[in-house]
C-alpha positions as CSV (number, residue, x, y, z in Angstrom):
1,X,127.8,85.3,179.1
2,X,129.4,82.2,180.4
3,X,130.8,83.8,183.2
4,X,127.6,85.0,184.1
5,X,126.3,81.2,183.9
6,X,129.0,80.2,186.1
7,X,128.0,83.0,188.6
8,X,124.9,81.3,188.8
9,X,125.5,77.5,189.0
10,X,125.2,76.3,192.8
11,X,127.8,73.5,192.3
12,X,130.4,76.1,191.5
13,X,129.6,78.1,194.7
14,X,129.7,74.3,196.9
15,X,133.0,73.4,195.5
16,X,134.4,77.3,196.1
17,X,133.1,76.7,199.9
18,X,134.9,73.2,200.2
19,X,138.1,74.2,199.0
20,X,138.1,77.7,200.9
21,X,137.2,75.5,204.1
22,X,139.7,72.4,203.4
23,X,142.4,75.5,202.9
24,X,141.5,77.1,206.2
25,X,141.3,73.6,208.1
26,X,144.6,72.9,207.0
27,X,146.0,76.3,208.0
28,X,144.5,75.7,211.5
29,X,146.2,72.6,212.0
30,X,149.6,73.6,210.6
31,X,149.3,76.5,213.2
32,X,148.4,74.2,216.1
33,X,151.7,71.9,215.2
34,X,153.4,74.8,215.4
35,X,152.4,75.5,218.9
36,X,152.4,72.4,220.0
37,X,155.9,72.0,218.7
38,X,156.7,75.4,220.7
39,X,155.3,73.6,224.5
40,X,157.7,71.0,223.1
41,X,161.0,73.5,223.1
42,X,160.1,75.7,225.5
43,X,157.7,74.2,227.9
44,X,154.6,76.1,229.0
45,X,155.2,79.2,230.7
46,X,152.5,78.8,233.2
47,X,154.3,75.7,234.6
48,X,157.7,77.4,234.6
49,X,155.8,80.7,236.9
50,X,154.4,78.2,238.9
51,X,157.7,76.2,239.8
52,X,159.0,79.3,241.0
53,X,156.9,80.6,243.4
């Protein structure tokens, strides 16, 4: 019964959407430090084929 309630309560469903979207924001930037830590070791590779030619 009160799982059925807490099916149906909106502010349940709005705090399930923030957290699910502050979770995947954070996951998104953590993987954009990592490739921007990545240029940083490696360089870009398009600059490195360019310098070649």
């Amino acid at each position: 019964m009160e799982a059925q309630k807490l099916l149906k309560d909106k502010k349940f469903w709005f705090a399930s959407f923030l957290i699910a979207w502050a979770a995947a924001l954070q996951g998104h930037m953590m993987w954009m430090q990592k490739q921007d830590s990545f240029k940083q070791k490696f360089g870009n590779l398009n600059e490195s084929d360019e310098g070649d030619k």
